[in-house]
C-alpha positions as CSV (number, residue, x, y, z in Angstrom):
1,X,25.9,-24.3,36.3
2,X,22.8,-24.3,34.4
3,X,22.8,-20.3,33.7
4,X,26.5,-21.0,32.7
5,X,26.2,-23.7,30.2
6,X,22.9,-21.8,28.8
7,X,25.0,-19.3,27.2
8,X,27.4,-20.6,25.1
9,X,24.1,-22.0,23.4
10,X,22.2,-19.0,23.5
11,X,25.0,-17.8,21.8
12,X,25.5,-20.8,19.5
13,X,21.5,-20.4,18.4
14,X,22.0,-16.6,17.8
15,X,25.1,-16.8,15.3
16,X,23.3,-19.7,13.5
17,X,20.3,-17.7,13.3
18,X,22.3,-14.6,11.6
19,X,24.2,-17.6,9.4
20,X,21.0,-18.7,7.9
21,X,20.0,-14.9,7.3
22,X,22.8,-12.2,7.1
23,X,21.3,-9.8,5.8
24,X,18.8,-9.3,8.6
25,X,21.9,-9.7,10.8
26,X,23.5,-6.8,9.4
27,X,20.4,-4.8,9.6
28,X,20.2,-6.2,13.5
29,X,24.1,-4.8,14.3
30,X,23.1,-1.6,12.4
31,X,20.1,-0.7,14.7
32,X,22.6,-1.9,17.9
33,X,24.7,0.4,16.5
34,X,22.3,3.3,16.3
35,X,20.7,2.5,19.5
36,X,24.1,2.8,21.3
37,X,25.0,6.4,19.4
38,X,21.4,7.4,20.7
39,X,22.3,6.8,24.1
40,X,26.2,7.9,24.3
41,X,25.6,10.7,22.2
42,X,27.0,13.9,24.8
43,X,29.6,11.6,24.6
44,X,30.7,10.9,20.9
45,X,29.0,14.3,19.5
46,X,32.4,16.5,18.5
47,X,30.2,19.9,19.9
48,X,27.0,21.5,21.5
49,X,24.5,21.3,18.9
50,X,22.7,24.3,19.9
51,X,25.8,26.2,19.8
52,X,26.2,28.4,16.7
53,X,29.4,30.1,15.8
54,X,29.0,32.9,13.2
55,X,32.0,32.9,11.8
56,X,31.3,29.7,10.1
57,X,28.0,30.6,8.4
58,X,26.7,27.2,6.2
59,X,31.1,26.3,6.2
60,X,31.1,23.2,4.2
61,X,32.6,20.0,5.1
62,X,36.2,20.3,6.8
63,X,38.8,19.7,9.4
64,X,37.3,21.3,12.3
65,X,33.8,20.7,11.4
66,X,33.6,17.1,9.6
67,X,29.8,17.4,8.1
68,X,29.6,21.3,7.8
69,X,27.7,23.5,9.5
70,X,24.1,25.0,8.7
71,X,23.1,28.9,8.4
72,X,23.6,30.0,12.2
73,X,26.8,28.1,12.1
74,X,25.7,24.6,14.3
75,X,27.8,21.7,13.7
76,X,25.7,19.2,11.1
77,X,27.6,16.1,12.7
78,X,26.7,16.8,16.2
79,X,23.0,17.9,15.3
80,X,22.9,14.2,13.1
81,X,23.9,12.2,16.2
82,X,21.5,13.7,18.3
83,X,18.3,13.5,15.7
84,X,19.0,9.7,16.2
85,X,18.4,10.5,19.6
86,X,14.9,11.9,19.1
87,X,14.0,10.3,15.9
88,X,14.3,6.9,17.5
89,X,12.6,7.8,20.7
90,X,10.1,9.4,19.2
91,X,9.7,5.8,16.8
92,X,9.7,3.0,19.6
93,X,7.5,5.0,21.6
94,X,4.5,5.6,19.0
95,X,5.3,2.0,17.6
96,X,4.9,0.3,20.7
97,X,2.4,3.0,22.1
98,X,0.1,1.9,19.2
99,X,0.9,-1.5,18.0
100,X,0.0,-2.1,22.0
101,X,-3.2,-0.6,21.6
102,X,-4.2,-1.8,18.8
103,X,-3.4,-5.4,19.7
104,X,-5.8,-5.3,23.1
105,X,-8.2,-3.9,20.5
106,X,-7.8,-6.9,18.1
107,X,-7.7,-9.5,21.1
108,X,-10.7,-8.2,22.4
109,X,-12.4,-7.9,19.4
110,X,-11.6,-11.3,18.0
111,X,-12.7,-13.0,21.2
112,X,-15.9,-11.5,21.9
113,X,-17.3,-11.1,18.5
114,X,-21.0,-10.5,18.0
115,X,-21.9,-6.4,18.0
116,X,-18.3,-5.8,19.8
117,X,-16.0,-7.0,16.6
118,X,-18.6,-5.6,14.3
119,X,-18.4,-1.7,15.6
120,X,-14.6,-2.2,15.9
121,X,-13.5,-3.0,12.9
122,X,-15.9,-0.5,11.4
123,X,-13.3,2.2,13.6
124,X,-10.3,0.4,12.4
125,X,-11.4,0.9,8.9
126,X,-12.2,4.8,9.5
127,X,-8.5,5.0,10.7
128,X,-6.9,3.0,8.1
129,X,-9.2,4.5,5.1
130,X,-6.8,8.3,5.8
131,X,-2.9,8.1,4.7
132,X,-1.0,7.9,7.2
133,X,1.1,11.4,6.9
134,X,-2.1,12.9,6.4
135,X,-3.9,11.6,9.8
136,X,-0.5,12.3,11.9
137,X,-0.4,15.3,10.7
138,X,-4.4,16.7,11.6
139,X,-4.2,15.0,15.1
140,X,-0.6,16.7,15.4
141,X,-1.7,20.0,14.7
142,X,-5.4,19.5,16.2
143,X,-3.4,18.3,19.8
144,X,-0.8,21.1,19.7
145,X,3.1,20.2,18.5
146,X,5.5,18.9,20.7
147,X,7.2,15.8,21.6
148,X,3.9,13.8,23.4
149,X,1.8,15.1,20.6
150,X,4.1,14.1,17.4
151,X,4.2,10.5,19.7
152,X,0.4,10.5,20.0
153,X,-0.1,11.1,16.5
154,X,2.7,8.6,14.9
155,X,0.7,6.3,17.3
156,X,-3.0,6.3,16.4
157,X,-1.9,5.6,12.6
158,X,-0.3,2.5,14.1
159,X,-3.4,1.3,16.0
160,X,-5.6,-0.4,12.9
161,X,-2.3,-2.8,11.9
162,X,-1.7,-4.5,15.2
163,X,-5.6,-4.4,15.7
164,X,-6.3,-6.5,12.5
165,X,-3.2,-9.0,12.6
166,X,-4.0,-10.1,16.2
167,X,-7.5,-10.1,15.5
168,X,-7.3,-12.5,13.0
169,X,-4.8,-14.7,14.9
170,X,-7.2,-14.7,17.8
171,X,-10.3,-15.6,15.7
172,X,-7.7,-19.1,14.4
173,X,-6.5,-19.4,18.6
174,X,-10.1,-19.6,20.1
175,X,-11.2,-22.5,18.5
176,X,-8.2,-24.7,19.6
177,X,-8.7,-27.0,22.2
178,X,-7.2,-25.7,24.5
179,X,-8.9,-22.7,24.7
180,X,-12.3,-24.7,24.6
181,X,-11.3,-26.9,27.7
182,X,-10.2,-23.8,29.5
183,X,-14.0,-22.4,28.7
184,X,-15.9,-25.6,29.3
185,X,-14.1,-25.5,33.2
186,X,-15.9,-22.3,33.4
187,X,-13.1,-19.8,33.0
188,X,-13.8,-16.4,32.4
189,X,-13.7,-14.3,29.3
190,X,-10.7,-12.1,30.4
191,X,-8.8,-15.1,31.9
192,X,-8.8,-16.9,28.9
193,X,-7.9,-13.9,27.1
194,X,-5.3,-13.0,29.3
195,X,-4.0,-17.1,29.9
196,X,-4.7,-18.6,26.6
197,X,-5.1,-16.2,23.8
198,X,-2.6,-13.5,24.3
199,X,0.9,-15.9,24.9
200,X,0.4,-17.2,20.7
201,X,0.0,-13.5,20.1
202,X,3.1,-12.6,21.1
203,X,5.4,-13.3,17.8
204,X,3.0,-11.2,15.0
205,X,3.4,-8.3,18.6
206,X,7.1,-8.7,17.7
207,X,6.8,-8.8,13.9
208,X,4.7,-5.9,13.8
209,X,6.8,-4.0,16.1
210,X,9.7,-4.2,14.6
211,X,8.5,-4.1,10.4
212,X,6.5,-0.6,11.7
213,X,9.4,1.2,12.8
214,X,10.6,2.8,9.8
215,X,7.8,3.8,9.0
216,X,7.9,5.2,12.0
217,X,11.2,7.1,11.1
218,X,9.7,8.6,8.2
219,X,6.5,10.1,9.5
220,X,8.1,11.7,12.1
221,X,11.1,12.9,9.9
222,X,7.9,14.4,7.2
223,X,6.0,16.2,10.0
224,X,9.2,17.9,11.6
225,X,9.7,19.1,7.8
226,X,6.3,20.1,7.8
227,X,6.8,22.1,10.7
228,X,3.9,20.2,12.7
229,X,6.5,18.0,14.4
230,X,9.2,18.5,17.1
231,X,9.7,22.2,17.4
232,X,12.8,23.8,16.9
233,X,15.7,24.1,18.5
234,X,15.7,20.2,19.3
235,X,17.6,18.5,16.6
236,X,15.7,16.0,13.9
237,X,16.6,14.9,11.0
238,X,13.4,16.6,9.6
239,X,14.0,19.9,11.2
240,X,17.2,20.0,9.6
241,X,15.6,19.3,6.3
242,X,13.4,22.2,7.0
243,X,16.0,24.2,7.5
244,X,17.9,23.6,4.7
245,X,15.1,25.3,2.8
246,X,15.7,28.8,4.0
247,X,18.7,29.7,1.3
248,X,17.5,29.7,-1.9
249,X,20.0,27.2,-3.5
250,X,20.3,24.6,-0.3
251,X,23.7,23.5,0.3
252,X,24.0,19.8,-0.5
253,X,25.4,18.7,2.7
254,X,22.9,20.1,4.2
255,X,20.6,17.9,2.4
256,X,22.8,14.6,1.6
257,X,23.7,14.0,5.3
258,X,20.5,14.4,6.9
259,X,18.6,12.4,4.1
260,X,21.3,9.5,4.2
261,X,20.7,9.2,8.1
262,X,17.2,8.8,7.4
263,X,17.4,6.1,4.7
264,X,20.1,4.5,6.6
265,X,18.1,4.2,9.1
266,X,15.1,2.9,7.8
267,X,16.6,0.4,5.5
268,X,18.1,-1.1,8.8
269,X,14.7,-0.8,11.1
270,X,13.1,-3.2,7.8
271,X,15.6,-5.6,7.8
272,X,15.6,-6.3,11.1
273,X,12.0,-6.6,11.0
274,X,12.0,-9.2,8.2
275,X,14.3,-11.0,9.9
276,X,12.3,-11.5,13.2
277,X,9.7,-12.2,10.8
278,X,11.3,-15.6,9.4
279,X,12.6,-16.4,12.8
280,X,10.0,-16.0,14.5
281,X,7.3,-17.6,11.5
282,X,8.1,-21.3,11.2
283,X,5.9,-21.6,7.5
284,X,8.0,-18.4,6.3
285,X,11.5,-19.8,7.1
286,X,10.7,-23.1,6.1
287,X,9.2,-21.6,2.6
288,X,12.7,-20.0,2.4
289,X,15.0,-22.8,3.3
290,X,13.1,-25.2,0.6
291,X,13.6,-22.4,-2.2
292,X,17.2,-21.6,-1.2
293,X,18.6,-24.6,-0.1
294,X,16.5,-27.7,-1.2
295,X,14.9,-30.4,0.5
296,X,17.8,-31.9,2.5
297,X,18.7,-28.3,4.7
298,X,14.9,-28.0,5.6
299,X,15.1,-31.3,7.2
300,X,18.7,-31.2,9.3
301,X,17.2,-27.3,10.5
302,X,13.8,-28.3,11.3
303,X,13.7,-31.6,12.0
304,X,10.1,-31.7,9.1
305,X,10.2,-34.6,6.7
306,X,10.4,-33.2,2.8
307,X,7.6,-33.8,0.7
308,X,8.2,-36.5,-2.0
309,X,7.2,-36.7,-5.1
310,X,4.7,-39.5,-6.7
311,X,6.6,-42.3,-7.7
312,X,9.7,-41.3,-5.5
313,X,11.7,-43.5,-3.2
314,X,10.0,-43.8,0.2
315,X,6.0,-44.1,-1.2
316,X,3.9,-46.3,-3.2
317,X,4.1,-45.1,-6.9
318,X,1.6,-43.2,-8.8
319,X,1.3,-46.2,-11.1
320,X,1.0,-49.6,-10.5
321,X,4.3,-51.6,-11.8
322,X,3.5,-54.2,-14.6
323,X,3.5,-57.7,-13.8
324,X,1.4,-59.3,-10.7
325,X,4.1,-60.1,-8.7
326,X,5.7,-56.8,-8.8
327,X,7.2,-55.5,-5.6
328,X,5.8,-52.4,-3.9
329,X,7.3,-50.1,-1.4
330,X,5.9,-48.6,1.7
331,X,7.4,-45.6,3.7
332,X,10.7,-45.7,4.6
333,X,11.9,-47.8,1.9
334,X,11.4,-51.1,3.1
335,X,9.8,-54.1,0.7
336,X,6.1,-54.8,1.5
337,X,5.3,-58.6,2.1
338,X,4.1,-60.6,-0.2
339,X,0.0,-61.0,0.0
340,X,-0.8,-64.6,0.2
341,X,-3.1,-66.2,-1.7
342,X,-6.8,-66.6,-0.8
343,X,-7.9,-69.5,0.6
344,X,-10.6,-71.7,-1.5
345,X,-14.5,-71.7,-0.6
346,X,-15.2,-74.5,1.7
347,X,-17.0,-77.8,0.6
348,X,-19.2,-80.2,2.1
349,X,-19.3,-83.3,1.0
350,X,-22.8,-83.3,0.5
351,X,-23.2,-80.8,-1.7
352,X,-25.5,-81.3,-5.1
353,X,-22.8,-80.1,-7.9
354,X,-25.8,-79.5,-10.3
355,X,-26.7,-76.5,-7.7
C-alpha cells in the first residue's frame, strides 16, 4: 500500500517540479526522447546506414530518402539516428568516467589537506590551463583513435571540474559537526569520507553531470571532424561533417541536418542540466522564486519566512514612533505590553535629608 500511494505523489512532485520550470522540463522530455531513439534505433532507422546505393549519389531530400543521401549514396536520416547512438554513448560515458574521477580526487583532496591537496590541485590546474579540444585531441591521437580512446580523452578534460566543485564542498562539510563527532569517536579517515562526506556530495555529482554533457556532445562531434575521433564507417554526427567536405561545394543537407542534430542536442543536454541545478540547489530556486514570483510564492513552496523590510508589519520599526506612549510591535504582529513604571527608591525613616 505504501509503494502504491507513493506514486501518485512522486508523480504529483515531478509535474510540479516541471510547473515551476518548463523550460528545463522541455529540455528533460527532449533528452527522453533522444535517449529512447538511441536505443530503438534498428528499429525506427528507414535503412542500413552502411548501405550505399550508387544510383543515388548525394540525391537530395525526397520521397524515398527523406534527409538525402551523402556521396556513396547512404541514407542521411538513418546515419543521423544512429550518430545519436554513439554521440550519446560516447558523452555519458566520458562525463561520468571523469566527473567520477575527478570527484574521488576532490573528496580526497579536500579531506586530507596538508601536502596531499597542495600537489593536487597543482595537477588539476596543469589539466585545466589546456583547452579542452586541444587536450582531447593530443591524448586522442597520443592513445590511438577508437571508441575507448575518444571516451578516455573526452574524460580527462572532465576530471579538474568535478575535482574542484567537490573539493570545495568537502573543505565547507568537514567542519560540521557531524563530521567532528564522527572523528572525535575515533573513526577513520576513509569511513568518514565514505559515511559523512561523500552523501552531501551527491547533488553538485548530479549538477555537474548533467551541465557537462554537451560539452560532451561537442568535443566528440569536433574530434570525429578532425578525424582523431571515432573512425569511419560508424556513423557520428562529426564524421558526417567531415564528409561533407569532400565535394568542393558541400551540399547543404549534408551540412544543415547533421549540425541541427548537434545543436539540438546540446541545447537540450544544458537545459536539463540547469534545471537539476535549481532543483537540486535550495539558495538557487529560492533566488529564483523571490525574483519571479515575489515574496508570498517563496513561502507557500518552501515553507522560509520572507524577509521584511525595516519598518514593515511584523518587526519593530527602524524609528522610534513619536510620543512616549507609543505602541510598538513585536514579530508576528501582536501589540507589546505596556512597560510599567519603575518603582521609587526606598526610604528609611531615619534618613538625614540634608545628605
Amino acid at each position: 500500500m505504501n509503494e502504491i500511494d507513493g506514486s501518485p505523489r512522486r508523480a504529483a512532485r515531478i509535474a510540479a517540479i516541471a510547473a515551476r520550470n518548463p523550460v528545463s522540463a522541455a529540455g528533460g522530455v527532449a533528452v527522453l526522447l533522444l535517449v529512447l531513439l538511441a536505443l530503438a534505433a534498428p528499429l525506427v532507422s528507414p535503412q542500413d546506414p552502411l548501405k550505399t546505393d550508387f544510383r543515388r549519389l548525394a540525391a537530395p531530400p525526397g520521397a524515398r530518402n527523406y534527409l538525402g543521401t551523402d556521396q556513396v549514396g547512404r541514407d542521411t536520416l538513418s546515419r543521423i539516428i544512429y550518430g545519436t547512438r554513439t554521440s550519446i554513448f560516447v558523452a555519458v560515458s566520458a562525463v561520468l568516467l571523469g566527473t567520477t574521477v575527478g570527484s574521488l580526487w576532490g573528496l580526497a583532496s579536500g579531506y586530507l589537506g596538508g601536502r596531499v591537496d597542495l600537489i593536487s590541485q597543482r595537477f588539476m590546474e596543469v589539466l585545466q590551463s589546456f583547452p579542452d579540444l586541444i587536450l582531447a585531441m593530443a591524448i586522442s591521437m597520443a592513445i590511438g583513435t577508437g571508441l575507448p580512446a575518444v571516451i578516455v580523452a573526452i574524460a580527462v578534460t572532465r576530471i579538474p571540474f568535478g575535482g574542484r566543485v567537490i573539493r570545495s564542498v568537502v573543505l565547507s562539510v568537514k567542519e560540521l559537526a557531524y563530521v567532528e563527532a564522527s572523528r572525535s569517536t575515533g573513526a577513520s579517515p576513509l569511513r568518514i569520507m565514505a559515511f559523512q562526506v561523500l552523501p552531501q556530495c551527491l547533488a553538485p555529482y548530479l549538477v555537474l553531470a548533467t551541465t557537462h554533457l554537451g560539452v560532451a556532445v561537442v568535443i566528440e562531434a569536433a574530434l570525429g571532424f578532425l578525424g582523431v575521433g571515432v573512425p569511419p564507417p560508424t556513423p557520428t554526427w562529426g564524421n558526417m561533417l567531415a564528409d561533407s567536405l569532400t565535394s568542393l561545394v558541400p551540399h547543404w543537407w549534408l551540412v544543415c541536418f547533421p549540425g541541427l542534430a548537434i545543436t539540438l542536442t546540446v541545447l537540450a543536454f544544458n537545459l536539463f542540466g540547469d534545471g537539476i541545478r535549481d532543483t537540486l540547489d535550495p539558495r538557487v530556486y529560492a533566488g529564483v522564486l523571490r525574483a519571479t514570483s515575489g515574496p508570498r510564492r517563496l513561502q507557500r513552496d518552501t515553507g522560509a519566512r520572507a524577509p521584511l523590510r525595516p519598518g514593515g508589519r511584523g518587526i519593530t520599526p527602524s524609528k522610534p514612533l513619536s510620543g512616549s506612549r507609543a505602541p510598538r510591535r513585536v514579530l508576528g504582529g501582536a501589540r507589546a505590553p505596556a512597560r510599567a513604571p519603575s518603582p521609587p527608591a526606598p526610604t528609611t525613616p531615619f534618613a538625614d535629608p540634608s545628605r
